[in-house]
N, C-alpha and C positions, 0 to 999 in steps of 0.2 A: 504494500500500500504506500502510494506518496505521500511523503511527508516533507514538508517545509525546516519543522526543526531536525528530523533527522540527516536531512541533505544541509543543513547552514550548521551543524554541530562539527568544533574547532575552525570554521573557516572563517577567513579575514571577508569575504563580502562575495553575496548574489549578485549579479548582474543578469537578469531582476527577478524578485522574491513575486511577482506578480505573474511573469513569464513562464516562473517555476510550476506555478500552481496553476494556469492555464493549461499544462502538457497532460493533466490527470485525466486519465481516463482512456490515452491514446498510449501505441505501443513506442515507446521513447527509448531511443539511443543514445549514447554518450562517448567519450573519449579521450584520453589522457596520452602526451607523448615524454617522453624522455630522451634524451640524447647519450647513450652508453659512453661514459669515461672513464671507468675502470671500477673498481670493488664500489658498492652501492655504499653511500654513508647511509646513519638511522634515520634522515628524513625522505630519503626513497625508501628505505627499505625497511622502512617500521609504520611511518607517517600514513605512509599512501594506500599501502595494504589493507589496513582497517577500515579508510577511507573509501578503498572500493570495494570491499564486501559491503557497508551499508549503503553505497549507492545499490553494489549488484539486489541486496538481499530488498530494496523495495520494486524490483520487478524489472529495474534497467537495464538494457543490454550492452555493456560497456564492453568498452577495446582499449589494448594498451598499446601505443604503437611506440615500436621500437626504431627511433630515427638513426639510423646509418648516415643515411645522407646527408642529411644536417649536421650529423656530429663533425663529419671529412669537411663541409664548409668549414664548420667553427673549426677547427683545426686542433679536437679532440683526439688524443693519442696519435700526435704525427700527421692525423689527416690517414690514417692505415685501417684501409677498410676492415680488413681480415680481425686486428685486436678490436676494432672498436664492434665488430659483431659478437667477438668471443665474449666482451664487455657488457653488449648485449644479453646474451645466456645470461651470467651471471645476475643481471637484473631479476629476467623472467625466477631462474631457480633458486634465487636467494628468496622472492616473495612470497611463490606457491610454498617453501621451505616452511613460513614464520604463516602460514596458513590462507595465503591467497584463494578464494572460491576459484572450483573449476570450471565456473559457468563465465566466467572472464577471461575473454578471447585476447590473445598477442595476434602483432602481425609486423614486420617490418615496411621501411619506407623505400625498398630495394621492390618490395611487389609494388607499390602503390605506383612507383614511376615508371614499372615496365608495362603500363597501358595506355599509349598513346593516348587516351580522354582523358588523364590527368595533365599533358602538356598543354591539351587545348585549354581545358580550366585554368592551368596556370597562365597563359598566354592571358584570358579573361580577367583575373584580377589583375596579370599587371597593369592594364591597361587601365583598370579603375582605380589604382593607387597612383599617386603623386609622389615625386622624391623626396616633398619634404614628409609627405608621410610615414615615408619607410625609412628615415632620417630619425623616425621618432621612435621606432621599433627595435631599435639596433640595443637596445636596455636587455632585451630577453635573448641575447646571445652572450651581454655580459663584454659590447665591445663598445667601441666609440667610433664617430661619425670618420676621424684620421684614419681608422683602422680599416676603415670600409670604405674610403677613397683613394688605399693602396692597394686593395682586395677588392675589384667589384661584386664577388659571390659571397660577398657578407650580406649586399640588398636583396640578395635570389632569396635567403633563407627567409624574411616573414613572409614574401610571397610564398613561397612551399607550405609553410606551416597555414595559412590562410584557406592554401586551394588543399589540405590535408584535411579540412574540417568540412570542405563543401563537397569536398571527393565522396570522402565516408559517411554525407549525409545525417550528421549527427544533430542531435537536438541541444547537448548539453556538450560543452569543454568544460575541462577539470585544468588546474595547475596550482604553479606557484603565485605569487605577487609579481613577480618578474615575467610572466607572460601575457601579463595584464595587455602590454600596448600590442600585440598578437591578435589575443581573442577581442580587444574593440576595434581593432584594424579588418575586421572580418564582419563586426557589425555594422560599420561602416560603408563597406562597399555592397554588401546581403542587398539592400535594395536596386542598386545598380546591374547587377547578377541576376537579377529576380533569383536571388536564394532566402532561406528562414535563417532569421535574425540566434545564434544560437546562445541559449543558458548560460551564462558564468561561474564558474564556482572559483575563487581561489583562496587557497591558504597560504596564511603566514609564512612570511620565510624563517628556517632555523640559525639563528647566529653563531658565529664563530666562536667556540669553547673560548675564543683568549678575549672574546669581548666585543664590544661594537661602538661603545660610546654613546653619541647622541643619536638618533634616528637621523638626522642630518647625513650620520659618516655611517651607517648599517652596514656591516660586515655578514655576509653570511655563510654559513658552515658549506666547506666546499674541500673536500680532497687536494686540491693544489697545494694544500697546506696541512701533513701530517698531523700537528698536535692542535689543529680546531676541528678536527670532526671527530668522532666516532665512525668506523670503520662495521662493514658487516662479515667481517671477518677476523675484528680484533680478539681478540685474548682477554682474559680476566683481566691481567696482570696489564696489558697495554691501557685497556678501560681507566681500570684505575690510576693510573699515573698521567694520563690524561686527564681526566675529573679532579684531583687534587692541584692541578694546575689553571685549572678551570677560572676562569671569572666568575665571582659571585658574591659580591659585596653585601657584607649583614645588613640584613634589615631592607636591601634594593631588591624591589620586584621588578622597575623596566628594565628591561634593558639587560636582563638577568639570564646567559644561556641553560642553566643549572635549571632554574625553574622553568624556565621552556618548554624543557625535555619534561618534565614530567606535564605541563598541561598538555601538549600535544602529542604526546608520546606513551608514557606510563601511564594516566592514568586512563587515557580510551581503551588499551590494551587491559590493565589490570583490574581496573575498578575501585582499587580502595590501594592504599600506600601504607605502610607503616614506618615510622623510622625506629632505628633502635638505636639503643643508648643505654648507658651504666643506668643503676639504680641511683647514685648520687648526682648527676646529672638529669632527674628526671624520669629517668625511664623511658619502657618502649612507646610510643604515642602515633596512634593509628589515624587516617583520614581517609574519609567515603567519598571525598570531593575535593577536585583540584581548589575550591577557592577556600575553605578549612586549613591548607596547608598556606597557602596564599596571605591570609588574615595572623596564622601565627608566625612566618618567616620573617613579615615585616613589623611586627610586635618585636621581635628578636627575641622570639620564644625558640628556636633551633638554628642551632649555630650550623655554620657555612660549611664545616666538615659532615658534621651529622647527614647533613643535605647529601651532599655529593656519596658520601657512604653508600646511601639509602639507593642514589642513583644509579651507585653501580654496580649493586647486588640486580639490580631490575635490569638495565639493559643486557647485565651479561647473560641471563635467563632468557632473558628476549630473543637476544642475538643468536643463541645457540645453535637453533635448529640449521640458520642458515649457513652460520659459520662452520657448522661440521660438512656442508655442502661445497662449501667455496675451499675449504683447505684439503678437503678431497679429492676435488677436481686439479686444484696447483700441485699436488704429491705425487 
């Protein structure tokens, strides 16, 4: 059954909460892409998973496409198609690992452009975006405008992602914050196309374990950088020495990667948290709900280690399944 709060639960914003609820009653599609850049960190491969079983589980029929193509534009592992497929796998088999529904189709972006009517589509939108428009898009590859006036196949890539959403006739795009200028760059031109205007959904981005600052300067958790993500194929021992390094300033909840992980992470996955601790320090102290721990962290009712403790008892439980997949596979 559709629902409204179960599709806007953990996401930073609908585009639109009205559009959403118009779709009820019709048979609706969806679609999420990724771009394979080597071991998934936790916000693909923790974040999203749960994310698309409760899309899947109210009747959606969602696809996860796995962009090859995009990734050789962005210049992901070398630009080598071969690692960034294997890169790929690892996506698909680390997710179904931590318990992906099998009713959630993959498809690569290697099929989608071996049929001549995606060139023609693509031809179609280029023709209805402007440069300064795809000037504006250039955020969701994570480049800059100099970057892409040295590389003209930095401007190919929001057109792809554009004619990827009109190709597979989707109702709904899923992402992050950063593909935001993507999915309205598609809203955009939908009338020009005579195409349907598709659903937004995006979520938060995960900040970098060493911090971000102001919202101004947002850092986000990204592999290019060892000790700010979490890996899904870390170790105990990696986890933790990562998390003790962590940002997480007492008593600060913005801006906090530490407490992140557990709204968007831990506790959609687990349900309830406990943290443990000495008896002289309080004890063990249990929460049903991300904003219970939320209201005591900035009280500085639990100290900054306790936290991070708590956190990496959780994500290494979490992470397990898929980690025994990924380090199986490298062996």
């Amino acid at each position: 059954m559709l629902s409204l709060e179960t599709f806007s639960r953990n996401m930073a914003e609908i585009i639109t909460p009205e559009e959403f609820n118009s779709l009820s009653g019709k048979k609706i599609t969806a679609y999420c892409g990724f771009e394979p850049s080597g071991i998934p960190h936790i916000a693909i491969g923790l974040l999203w998973p749960k994310k698309f079983n409760e899309v899947s589980g109210m009747g959606i029929d969602l696809t996860i496409l796995l962009a090859d193509w995009h990734a050789m534009i962005n210049d992901k592992l070398g630009g080598d198609l071969d690692a960034i497929r294997k890169s790929g796998e690892q996506i698909r088999k680390s997710m179904l690992a931590v318990g992906l529904s099998d009713k959630i189709k993959f498809t690569w972006a290697k099929d989608l452009v071996s049929d001549p009517d995606y060139w023609e589509l693509f031809l179609r939108v280029a023709k209805a975006s402007s440069l300064t428009r795809l000037r504006r898009s250039l955020p969701i590859m994570g480049r800059t405008e100099d970057e892409a006036d040295k590389d003209f196949s930095k401007y190919i890539y929001p057109i792809m992602q554009v004619t990827d959403i009109f190709y597979l006739d989707v109702d709904i795009a899923l992402g992050g914050m950063d593909q935001r200028h993507a999915h309205m760059l598609a809203r955009d031109v939908a009338d020009k196309l005579k195409k349907k205007k598709v659903v937004c959904a995006h979520a938060p981005l995960m900040g970098s374990l060493k911090g971000s600052g102001r919202m101004d300067t947002f850092v986000k958790m990204s592999k290019s950088d060892p000790g700010a993500a979490i890996l899904m194929s870390d170790s105990l021992q990696q986890i933790s020495e990562k998390m003790k390094k962590a940002f997480c300033p007492m008593k600060q909840n913005e801006n906090n990667p530490v407490l992140d992980i557990f709204h968007y992470i831990i506790f959609p996955w687990n349900g309830t948290v406990t943290i443990e601790r000495p008896t002289g320090k309080g004890g063990d102290i249990s929460f049903g709900a991300f904003s219970e721990l939320e209201k005591e962290y900035s009280e500085g009712n639990i100290h900054p280690m306790d936290l991070k403790e708590a956190a990496t008892i959780s994500l290494d439980k979490l992470i397990g399944p898929a980690r025994k997949v990924l380090l199986t596979e490298s062996g």
